[in-house]
N, CA, C and O atoms as a DFTB+ gen file, in Angstrom:
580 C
 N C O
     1  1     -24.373     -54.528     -13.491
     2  2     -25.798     -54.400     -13.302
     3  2     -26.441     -55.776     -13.395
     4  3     -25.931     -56.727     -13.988
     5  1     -27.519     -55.796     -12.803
     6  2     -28.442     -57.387     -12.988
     7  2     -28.375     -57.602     -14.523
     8  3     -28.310     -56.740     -15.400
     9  1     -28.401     -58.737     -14.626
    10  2     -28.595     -59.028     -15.994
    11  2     -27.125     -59.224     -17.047
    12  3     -26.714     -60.131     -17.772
    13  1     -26.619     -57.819     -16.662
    14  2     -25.177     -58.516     -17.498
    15  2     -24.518     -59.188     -17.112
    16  3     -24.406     -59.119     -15.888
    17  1     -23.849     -60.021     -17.670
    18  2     -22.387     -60.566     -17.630
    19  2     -21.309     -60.155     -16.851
    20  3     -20.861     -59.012     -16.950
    21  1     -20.768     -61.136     -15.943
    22  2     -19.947     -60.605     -15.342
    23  2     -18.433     -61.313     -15.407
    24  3     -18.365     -62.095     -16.355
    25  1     -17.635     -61.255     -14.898
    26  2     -16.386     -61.845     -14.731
    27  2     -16.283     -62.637     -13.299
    28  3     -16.806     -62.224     -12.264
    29  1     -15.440     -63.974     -13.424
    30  2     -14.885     -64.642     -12.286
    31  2     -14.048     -63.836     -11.328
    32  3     -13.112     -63.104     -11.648
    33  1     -14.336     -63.980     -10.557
    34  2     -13.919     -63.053      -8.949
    35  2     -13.514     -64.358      -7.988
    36  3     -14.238     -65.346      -7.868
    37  1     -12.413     -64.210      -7.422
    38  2     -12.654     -65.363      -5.667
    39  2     -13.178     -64.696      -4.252
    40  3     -12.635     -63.858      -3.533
    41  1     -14.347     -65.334      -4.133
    42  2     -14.195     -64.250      -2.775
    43  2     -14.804     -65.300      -1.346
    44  3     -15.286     -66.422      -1.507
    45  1     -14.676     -64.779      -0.322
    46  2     -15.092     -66.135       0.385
    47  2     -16.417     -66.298       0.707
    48  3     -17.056     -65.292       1.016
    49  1     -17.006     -67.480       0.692
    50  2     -18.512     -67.861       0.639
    51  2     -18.707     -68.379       1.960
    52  3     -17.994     -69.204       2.532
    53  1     -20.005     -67.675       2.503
    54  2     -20.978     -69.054       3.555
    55  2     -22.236     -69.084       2.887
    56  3     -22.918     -68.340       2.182
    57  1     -22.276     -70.023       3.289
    58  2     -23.722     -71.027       2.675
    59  2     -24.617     -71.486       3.830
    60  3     -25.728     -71.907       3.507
    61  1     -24.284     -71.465       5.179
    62  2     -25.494     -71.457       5.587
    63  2     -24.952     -72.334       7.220
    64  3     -23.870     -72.857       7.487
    65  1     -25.802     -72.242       7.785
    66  2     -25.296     -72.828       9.287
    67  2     -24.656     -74.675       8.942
    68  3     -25.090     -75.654       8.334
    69  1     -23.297     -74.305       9.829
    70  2     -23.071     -76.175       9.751
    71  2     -21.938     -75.777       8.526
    72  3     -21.021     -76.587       8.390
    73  1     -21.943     -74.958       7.913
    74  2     -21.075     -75.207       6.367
    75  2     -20.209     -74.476       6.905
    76  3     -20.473     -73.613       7.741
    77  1     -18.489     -74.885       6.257
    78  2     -17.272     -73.982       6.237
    79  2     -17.770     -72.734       5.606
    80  3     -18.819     -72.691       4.965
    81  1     -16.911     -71.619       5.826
    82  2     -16.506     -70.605       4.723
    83  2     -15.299     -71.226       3.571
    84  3     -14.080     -71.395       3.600
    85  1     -16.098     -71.386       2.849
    86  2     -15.034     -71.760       1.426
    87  2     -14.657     -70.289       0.259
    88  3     -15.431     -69.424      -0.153
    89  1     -13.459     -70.446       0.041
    90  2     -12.817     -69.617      -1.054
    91  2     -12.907     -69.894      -2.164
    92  3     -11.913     -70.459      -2.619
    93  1     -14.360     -69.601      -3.364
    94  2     -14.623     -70.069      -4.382
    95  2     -14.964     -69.037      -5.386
    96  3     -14.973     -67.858      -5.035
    97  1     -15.251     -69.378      -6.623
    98  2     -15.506     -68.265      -7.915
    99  2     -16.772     -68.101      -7.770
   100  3     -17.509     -68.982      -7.327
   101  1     -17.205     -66.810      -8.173
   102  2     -18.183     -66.124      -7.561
   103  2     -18.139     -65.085      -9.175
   104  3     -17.194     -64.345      -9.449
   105  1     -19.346     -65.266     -10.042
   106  2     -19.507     -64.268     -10.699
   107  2     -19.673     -62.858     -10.020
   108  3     -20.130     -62.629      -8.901
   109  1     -19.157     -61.889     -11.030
   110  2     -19.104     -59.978     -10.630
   111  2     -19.447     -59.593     -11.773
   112  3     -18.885     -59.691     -12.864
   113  1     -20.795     -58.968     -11.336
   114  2     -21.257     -57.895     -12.706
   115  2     -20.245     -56.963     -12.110
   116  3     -19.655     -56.917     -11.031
   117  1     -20.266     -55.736     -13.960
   118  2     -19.969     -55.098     -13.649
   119  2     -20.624     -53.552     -12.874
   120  3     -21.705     -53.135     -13.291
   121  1     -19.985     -52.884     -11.900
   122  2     -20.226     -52.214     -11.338
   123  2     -21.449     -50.839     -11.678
   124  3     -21.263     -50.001     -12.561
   125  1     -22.398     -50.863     -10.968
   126  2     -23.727     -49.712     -11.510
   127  2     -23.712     -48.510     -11.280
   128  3     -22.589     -48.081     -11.014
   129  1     -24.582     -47.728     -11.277
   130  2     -24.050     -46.358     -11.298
   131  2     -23.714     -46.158      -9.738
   132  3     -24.373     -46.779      -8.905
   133  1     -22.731     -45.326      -9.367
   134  2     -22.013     -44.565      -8.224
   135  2     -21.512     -45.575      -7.813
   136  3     -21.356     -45.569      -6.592
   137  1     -21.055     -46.815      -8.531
   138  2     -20.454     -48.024      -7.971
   139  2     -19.205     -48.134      -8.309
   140  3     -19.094     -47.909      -9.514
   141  1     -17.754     -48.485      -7.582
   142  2     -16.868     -48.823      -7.893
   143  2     -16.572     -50.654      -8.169
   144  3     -17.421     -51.447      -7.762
   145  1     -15.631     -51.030      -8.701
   146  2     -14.969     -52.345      -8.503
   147  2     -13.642     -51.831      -8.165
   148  3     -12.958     -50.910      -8.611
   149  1     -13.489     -52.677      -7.273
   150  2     -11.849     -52.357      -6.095
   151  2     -11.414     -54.046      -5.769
   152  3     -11.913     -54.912      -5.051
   153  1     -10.182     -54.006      -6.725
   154  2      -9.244     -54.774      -6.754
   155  2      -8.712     -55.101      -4.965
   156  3      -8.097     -54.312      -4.248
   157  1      -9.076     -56.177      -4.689
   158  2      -8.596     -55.733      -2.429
   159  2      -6.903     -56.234      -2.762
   160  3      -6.448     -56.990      -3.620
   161  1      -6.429     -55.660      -1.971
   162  2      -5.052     -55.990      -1.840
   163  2      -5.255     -56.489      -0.510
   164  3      -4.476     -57.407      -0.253
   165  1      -5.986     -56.213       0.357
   166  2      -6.081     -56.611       2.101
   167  2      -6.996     -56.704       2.283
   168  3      -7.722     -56.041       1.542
   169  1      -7.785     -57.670       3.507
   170  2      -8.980     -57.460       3.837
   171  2      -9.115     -57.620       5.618
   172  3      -8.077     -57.830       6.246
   173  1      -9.742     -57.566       5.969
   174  2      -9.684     -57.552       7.736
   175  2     -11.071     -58.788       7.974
   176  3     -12.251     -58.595       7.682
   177  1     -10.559     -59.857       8.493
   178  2     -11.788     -60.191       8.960
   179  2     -12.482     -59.839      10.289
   180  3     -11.791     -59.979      11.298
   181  1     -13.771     -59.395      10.440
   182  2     -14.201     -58.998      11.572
   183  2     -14.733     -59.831      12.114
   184  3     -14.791     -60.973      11.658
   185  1     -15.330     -59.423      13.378
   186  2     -16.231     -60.216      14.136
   187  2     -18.327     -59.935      13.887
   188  3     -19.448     -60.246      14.287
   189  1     -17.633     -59.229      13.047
   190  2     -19.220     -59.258      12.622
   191  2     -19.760     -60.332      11.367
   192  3     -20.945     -60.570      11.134
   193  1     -18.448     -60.979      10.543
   194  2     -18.503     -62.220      10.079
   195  2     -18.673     -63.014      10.468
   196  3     -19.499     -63.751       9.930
   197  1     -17.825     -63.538      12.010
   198  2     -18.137     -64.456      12.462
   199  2     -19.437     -64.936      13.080
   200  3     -19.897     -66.078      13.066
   201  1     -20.006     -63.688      13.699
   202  2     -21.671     -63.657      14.027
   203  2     -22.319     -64.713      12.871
   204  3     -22.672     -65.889      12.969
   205  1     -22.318     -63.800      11.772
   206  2     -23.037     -64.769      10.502
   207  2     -22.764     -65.980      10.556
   208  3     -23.839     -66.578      10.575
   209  1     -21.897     -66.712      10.594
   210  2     -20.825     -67.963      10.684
   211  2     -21.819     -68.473      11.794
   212  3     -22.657     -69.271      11.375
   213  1     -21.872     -68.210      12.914
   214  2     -21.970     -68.640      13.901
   215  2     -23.711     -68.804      14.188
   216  3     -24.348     -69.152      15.183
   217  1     -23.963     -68.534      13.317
   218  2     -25.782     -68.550      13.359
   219  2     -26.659     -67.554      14.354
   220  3     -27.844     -67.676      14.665
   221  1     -25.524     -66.324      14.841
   222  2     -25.906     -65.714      15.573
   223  2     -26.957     -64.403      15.353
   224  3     -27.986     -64.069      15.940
   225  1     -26.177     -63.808      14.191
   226  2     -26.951     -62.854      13.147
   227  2     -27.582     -63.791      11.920
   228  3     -26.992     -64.749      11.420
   229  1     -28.943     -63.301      11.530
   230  2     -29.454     -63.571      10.063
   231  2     -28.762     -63.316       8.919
   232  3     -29.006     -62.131       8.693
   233  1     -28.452     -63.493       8.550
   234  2     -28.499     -62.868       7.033
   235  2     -28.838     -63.612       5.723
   236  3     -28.179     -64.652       5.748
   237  1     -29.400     -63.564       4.852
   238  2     -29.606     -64.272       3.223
   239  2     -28.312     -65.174       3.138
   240  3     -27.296     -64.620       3.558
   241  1     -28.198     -66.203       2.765
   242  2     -27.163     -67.240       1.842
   243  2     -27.311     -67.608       1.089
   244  3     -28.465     -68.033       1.124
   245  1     -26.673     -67.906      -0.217
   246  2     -25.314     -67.657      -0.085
   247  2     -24.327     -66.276       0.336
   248  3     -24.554     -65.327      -0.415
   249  1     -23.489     -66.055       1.183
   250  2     -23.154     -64.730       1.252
   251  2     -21.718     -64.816       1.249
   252  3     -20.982     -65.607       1.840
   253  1     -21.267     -63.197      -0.057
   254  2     -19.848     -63.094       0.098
   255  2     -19.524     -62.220       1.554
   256  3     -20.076     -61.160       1.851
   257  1     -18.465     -62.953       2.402
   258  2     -18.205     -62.214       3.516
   259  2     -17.303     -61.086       3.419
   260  3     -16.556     -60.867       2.465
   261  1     -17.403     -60.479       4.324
   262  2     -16.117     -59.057       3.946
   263  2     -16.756     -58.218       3.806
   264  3     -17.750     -58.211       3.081
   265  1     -16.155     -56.884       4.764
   266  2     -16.635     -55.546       4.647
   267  2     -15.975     -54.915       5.196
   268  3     -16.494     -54.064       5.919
   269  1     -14.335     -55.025       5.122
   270  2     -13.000     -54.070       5.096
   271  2     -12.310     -54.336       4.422
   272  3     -11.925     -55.476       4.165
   273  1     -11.950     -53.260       3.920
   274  2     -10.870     -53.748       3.580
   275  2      -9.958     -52.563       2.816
   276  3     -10.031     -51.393       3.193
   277  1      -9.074     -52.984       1.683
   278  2      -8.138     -51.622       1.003
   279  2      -8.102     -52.354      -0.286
   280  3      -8.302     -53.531      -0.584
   281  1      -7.744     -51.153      -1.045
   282  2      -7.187     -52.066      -2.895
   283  2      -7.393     -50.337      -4.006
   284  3      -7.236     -49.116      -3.997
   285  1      -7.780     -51.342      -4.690
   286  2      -7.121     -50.291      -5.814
   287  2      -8.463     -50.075      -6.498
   288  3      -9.239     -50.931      -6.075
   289  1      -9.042     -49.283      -7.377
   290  2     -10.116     -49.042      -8.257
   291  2      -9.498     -49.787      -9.582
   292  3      -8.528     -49.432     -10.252
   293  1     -10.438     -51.044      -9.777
   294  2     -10.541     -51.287     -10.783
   295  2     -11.394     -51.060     -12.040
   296  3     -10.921     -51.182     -13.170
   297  1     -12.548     -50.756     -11.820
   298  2     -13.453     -49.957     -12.509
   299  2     -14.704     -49.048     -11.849
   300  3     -15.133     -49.283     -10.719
   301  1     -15.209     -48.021     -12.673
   302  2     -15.803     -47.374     -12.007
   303  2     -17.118     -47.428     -13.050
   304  3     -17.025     -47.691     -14.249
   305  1     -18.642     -47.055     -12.174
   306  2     -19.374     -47.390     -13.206
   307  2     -20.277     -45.818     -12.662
   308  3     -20.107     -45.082     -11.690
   309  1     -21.483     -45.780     -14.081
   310  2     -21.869     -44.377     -14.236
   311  2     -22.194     -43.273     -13.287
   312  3     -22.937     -43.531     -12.340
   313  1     -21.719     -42.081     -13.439
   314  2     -21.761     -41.283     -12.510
   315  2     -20.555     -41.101     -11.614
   316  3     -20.373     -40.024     -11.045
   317  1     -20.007     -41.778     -11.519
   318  2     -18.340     -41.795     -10.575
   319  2     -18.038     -41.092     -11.095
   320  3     -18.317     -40.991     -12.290
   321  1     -16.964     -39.851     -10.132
   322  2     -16.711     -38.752     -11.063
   323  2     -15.141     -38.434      -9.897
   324  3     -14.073     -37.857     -10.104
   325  1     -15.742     -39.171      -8.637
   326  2     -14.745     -38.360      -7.559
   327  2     -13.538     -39.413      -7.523
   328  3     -12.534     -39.135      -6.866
   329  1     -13.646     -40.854      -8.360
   330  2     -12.809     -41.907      -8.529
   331  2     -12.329     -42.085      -9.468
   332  3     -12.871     -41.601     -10.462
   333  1     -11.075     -42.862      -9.633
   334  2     -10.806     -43.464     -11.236
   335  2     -10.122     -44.641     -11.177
   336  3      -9.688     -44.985     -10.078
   337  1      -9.919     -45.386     -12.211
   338  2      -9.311     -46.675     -11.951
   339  2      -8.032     -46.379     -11.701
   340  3      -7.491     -45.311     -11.988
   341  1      -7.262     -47.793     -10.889
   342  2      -6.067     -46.897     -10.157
   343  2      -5.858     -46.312      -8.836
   344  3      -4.802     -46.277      -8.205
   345  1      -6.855     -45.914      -8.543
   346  2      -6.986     -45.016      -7.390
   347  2      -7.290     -45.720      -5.577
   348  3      -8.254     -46.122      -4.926
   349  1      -5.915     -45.546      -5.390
   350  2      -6.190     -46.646      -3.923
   351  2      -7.154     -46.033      -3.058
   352  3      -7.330     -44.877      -2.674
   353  1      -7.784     -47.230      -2.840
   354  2      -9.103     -46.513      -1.732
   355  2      -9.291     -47.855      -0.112
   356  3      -9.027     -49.057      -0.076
   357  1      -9.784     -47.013       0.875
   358  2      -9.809     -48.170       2.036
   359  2     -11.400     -48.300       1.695
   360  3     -11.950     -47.569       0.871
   361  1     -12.034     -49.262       2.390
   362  2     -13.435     -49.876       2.018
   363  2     -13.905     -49.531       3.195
   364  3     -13.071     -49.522       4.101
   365  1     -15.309     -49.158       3.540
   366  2     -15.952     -48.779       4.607
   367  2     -17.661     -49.242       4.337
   368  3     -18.307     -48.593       3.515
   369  1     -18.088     -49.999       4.829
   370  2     -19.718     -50.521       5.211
   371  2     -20.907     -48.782       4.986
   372  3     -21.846     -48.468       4.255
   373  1     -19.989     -48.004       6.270
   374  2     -21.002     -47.056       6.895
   375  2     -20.914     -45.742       5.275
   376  3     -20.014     -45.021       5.705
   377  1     -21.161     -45.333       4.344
   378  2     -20.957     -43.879       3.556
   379  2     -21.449     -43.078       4.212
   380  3     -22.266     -43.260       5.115
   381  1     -21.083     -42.264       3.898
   382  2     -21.595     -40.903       4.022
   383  2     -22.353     -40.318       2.540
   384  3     -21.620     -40.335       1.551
   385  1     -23.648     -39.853       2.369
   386  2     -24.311     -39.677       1.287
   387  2     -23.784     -38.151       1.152
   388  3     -23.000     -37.841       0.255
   389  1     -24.301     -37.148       2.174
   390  2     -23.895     -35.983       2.558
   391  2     -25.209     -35.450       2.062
   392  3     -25.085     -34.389       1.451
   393  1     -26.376     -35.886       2.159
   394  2     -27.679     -35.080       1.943
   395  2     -28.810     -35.660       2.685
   396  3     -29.949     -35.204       2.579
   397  1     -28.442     -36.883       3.601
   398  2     -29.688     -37.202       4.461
   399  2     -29.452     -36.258       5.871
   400  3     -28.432     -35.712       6.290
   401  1     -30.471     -36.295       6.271
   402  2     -30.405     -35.348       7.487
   403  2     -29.373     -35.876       8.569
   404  3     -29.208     -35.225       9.601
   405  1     -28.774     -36.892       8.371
   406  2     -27.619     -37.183       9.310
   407  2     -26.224     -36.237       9.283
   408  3     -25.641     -35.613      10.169
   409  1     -25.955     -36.437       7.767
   410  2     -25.123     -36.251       7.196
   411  2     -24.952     -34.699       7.315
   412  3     -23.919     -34.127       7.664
   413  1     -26.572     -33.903       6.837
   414  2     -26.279     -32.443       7.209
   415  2     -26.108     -31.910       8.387
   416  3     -25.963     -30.726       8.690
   417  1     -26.139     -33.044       9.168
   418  2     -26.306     -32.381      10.426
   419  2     -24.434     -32.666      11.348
   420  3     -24.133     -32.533      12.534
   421  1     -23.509     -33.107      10.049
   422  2     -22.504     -33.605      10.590
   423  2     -22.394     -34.680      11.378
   424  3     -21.582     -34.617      12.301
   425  1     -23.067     -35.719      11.217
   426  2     -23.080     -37.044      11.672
   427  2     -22.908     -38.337      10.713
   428  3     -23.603     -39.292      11.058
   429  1     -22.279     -38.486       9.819
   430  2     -22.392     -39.127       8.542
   431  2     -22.235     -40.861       8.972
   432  3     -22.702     -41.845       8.400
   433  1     -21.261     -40.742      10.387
   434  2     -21.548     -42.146      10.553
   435  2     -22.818     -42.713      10.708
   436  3     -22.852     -43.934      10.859
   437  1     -24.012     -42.004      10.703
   438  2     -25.373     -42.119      11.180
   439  2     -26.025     -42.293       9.826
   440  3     -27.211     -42.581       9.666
   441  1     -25.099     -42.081       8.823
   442  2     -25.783     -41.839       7.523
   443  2     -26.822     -42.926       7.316
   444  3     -26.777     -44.077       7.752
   445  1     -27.904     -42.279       6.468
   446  2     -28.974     -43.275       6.679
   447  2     -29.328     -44.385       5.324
   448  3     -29.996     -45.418       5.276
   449  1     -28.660     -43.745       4.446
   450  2     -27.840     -44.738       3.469
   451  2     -27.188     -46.103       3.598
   452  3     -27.139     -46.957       2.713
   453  1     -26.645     -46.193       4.948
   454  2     -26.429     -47.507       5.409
   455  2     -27.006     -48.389       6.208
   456  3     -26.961     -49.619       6.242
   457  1     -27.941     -47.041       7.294
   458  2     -29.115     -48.404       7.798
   459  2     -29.873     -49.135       6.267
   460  3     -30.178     -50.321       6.142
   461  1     -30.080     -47.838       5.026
   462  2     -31.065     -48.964       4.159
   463  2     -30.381     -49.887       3.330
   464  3     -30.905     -50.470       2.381
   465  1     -29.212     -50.015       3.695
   466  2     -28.248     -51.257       3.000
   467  2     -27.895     -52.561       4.040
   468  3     -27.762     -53.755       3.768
   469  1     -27.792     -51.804       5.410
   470  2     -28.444     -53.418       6.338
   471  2     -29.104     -53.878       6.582
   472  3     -29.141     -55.091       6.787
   473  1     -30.639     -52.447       6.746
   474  2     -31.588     -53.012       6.978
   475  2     -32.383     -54.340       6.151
   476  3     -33.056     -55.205       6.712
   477  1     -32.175     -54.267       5.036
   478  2     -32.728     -55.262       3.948
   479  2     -31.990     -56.376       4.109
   480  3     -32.513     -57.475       4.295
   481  1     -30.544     -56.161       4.044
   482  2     -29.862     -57.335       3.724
   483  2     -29.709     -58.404       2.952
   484  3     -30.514     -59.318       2.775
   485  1     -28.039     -58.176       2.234
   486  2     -27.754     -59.122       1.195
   487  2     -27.791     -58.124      -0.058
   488  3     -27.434     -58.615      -1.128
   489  1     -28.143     -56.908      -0.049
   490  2     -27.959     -55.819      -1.676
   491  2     -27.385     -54.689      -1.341
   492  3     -27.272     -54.409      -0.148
   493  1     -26.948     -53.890      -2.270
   494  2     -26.403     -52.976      -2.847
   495  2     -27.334     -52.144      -2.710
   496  3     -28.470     -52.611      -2.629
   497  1     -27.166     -50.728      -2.643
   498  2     -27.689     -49.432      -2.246
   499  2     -29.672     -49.534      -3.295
   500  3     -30.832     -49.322      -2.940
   501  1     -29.042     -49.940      -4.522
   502  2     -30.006     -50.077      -5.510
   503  2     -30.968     -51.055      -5.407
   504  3     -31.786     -51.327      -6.285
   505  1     -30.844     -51.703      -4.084
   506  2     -32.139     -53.069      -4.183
   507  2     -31.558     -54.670      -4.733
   508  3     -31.953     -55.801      -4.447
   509  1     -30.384     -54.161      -5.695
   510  2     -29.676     -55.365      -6.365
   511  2     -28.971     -55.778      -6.188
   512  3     -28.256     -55.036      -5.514
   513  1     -28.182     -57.402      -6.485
   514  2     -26.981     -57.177      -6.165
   515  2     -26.334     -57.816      -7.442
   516  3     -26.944     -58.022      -8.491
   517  1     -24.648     -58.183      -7.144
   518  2     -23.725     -57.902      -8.320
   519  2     -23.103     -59.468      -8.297
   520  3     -22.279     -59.793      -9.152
   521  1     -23.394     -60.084      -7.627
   522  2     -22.862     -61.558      -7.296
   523  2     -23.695     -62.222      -7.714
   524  3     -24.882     -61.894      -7.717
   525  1     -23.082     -63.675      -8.310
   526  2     -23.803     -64.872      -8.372
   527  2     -23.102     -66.297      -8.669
   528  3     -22.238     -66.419      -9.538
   529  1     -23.455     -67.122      -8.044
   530  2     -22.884     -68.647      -7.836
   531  2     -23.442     -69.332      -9.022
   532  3     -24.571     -69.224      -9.500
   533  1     -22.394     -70.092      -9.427
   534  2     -23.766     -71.003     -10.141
   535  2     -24.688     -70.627     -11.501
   536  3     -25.360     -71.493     -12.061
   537  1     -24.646     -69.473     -11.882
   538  2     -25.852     -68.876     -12.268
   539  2     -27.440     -68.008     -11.197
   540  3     -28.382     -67.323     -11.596
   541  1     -27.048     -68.502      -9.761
   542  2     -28.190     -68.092      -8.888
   543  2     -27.521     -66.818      -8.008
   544  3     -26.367     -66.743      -7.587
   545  1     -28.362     -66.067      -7.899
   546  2     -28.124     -65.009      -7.088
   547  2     -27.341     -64.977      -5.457
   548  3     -27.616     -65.821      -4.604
   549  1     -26.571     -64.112      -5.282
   550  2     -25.461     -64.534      -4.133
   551  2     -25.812     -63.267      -3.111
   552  3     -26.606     -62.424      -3.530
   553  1     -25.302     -63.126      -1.924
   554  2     -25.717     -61.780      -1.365
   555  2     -24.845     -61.011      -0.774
   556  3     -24.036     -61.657      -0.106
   557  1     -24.667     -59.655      -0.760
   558  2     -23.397     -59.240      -0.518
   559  2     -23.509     -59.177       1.179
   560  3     -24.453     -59.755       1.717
   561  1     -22.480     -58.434       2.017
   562  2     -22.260     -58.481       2.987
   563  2     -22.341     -57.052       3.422
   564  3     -21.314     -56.462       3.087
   565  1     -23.523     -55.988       4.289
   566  2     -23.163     -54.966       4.736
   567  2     -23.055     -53.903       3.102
   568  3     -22.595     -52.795       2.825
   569  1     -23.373     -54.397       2.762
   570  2     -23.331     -53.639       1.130
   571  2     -21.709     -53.178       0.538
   572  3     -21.315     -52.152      -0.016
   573  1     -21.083     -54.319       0.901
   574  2     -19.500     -53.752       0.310
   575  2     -18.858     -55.082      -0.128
   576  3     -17.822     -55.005      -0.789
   577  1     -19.384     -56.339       0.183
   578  2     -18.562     -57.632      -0.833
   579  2     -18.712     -57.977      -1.772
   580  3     -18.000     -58.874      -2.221
């Protein structure tokens, strides 16, 4: 959650047009309610990273890139009930909430839970996010880095 303490993580950083993506330590709170932490064993880079990279899409910087991937549950935070640590899971951008009208209507890729996690850009479902450089606030990617 904002505010607490988190642990050293590596994950890969852009910082802004003109700059590499560098592989650096990146504070991780721990995970908020209906939130997992997932250990990646793999990740996929897409081409929707490279957009960012490329100054083609906006987004907030500093930003951790990545939004596939697979791994393991490393912790789970309040309210998780359908996960546990341990528990291999693949990573997906789009959820499914299963109570917006997308979702009831059997369309979950439409879920509207994830337009309001791109639309803003750079946070977590909650407005917040869980990263930080430095001591300064970092921004996630698609709501899953």
């Amino acid at each position: 959650m904002p505010g607490q303490p988190g642990r050293q993580v590596r994950a890969a950083v852009f910082s802004g047009p003109g700059q590499p993506v560098r592989v650096t330590g990146v504070e991780l709170a721990p995970p908020g309610a209906g939130e997992v932490e997932v250990a990646i064993a793999a990740a996929g880079v897409c081409h929707s990273d490279l957009h960012i990279v490329l100054g083609e899409w906006q987004h907030p910087v500093p930003v951790v890139l990545g939004h596939e991937g697979s791994g393991v549950v490393a912790a789970a935070g309040p309210g998780v009930t359908s996960l546990s640590p341990g528990d291999h899971v693949v990573l997906s951008w789009v959820p499914a909430c299963g109570r917006c009208r997308y979702c009831r209507r059997g369309r979950p890729a439409q879920c509207q839970l994830a337009a309001d996690v791109v639309a803003p850009g750079g946070v977590l479902h909650d407005g917040t996010s869980r990263l930080r450089i430095g001591g300064e606030p970092a921004y996630h990617y698609l709501g899953v880095s």
